[in-house]
N, C-alpha and C positions, 0 to 999 in steps of 0.2 A: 504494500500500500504506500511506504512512505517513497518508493522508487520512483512510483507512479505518481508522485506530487500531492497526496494524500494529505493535508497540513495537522487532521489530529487522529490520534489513535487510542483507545483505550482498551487494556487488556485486563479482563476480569479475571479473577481468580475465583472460580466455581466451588467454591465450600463453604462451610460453618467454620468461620476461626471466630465465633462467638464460644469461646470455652467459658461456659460457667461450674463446666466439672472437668475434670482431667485435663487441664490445660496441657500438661507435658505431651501426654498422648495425640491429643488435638492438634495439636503444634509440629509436633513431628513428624504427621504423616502429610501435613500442607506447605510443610517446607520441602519433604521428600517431593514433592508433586510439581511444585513449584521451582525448587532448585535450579533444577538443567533446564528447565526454558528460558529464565531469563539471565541465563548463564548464556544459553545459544543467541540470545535478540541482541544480546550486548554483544558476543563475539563476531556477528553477524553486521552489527552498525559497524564497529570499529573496521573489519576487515573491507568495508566499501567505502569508509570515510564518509558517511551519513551522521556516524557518531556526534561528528563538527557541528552537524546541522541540527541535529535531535534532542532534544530536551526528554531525559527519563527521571520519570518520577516515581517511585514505590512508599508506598506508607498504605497508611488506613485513616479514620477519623478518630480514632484515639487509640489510648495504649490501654494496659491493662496493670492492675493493681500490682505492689509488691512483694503483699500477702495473701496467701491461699484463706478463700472463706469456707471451706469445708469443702467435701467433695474431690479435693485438688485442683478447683477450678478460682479464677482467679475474678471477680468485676471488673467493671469499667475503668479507666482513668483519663479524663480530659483533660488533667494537669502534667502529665510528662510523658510523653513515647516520642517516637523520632521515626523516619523518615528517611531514604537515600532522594540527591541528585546527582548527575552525572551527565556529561555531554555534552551540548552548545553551552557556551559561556561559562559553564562552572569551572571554578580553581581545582584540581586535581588533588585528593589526598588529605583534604580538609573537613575539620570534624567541628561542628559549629554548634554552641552549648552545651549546657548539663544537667544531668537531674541530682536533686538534695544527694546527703548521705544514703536514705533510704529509696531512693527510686521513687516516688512520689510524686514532687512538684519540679517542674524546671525550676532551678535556682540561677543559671550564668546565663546570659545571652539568650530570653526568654524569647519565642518568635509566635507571632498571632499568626492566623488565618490571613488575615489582610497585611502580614509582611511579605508571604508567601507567596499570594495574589501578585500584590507590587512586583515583587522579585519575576516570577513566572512572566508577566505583561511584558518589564523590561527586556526579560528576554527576547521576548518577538517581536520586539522593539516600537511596544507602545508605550505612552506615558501615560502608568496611571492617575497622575492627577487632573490628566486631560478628557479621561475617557469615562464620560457621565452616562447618566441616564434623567429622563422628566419623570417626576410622579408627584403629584400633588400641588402642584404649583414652582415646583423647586426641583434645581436640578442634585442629584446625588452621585458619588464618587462610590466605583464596586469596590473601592478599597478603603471606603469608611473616611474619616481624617484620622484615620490611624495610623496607614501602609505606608513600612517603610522597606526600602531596597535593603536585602542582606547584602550589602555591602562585600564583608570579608570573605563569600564564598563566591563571589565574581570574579572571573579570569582577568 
């Protein structure tokens, strides 16, 4: 798709990585599953040099707690999980924040939704404090007056 000038692509990963019990188990056999494909799509950009052009993104919408709540399964966490990028524009090798002692709350270099946003736009070289939308009489930024560019993870 992307050969063929495709400009966005999403790749679902087809499971329940909602582990509210056995997280280990759960985890293990969706990483097995997962592993070698996007081990092949990245060796696969790199070796046509699309890698240059292509922005890859992997995460989810949140992480999961540090403590098991019975079951071996673990809740929700909207305060710290992470996320890779790699490919157009990003710095190679760079690992951007932290969570507390406990894995918990980001503590270093906290990043919103609407940095991410920012950062991603910049990418494809829009600016997002340019790029509004109308609702209700007012215009509004997708990136909140929050979004900031991550900076330190730009090539």
């Amino acid at each position: 798709l992307i050969e063929r000038g495709v400009r966005f692509v999403q790749v679902y990963s087809d499971g329940e990585w909602d582990a509210h019990s056995d997280v280990n188990g759960n985890h293990r056999g969706h990483c097995r599953a997962t592993d070698r494909p996007i081990d092949a799509l990245l060796t696969d950009l790199k070796r046509t040099g699309l890698i240059n052009d292509t922005l890859v993104i992997w995460g989810g919408e949140f992480g999961r707690m540090p403590v098991s709540q019975g079951n071996g399964g673990r809740d929700h966490n909207p305060n710290g999980f992470g996320i890779f990028m790699t490919g157009a524009g990003i710095k190679k090798g760079v690992s951007y924040g932290e969570l507390d002692d406990i894995g918990y709350r980001a503590a270093v270099d906290r990043v919103s939704v609407h940095d991410l946003h920012a950062t991603m736009l910049h990418l494809m070289g829009i600016d997002h404090e340019q790029l509004t939308y109308f609702h209700n009489g007012r215009r509004y930024r997708l990136t909140d007056i929050a979004g900031e560019l991550l900076t330190p993870i730009l090539a």
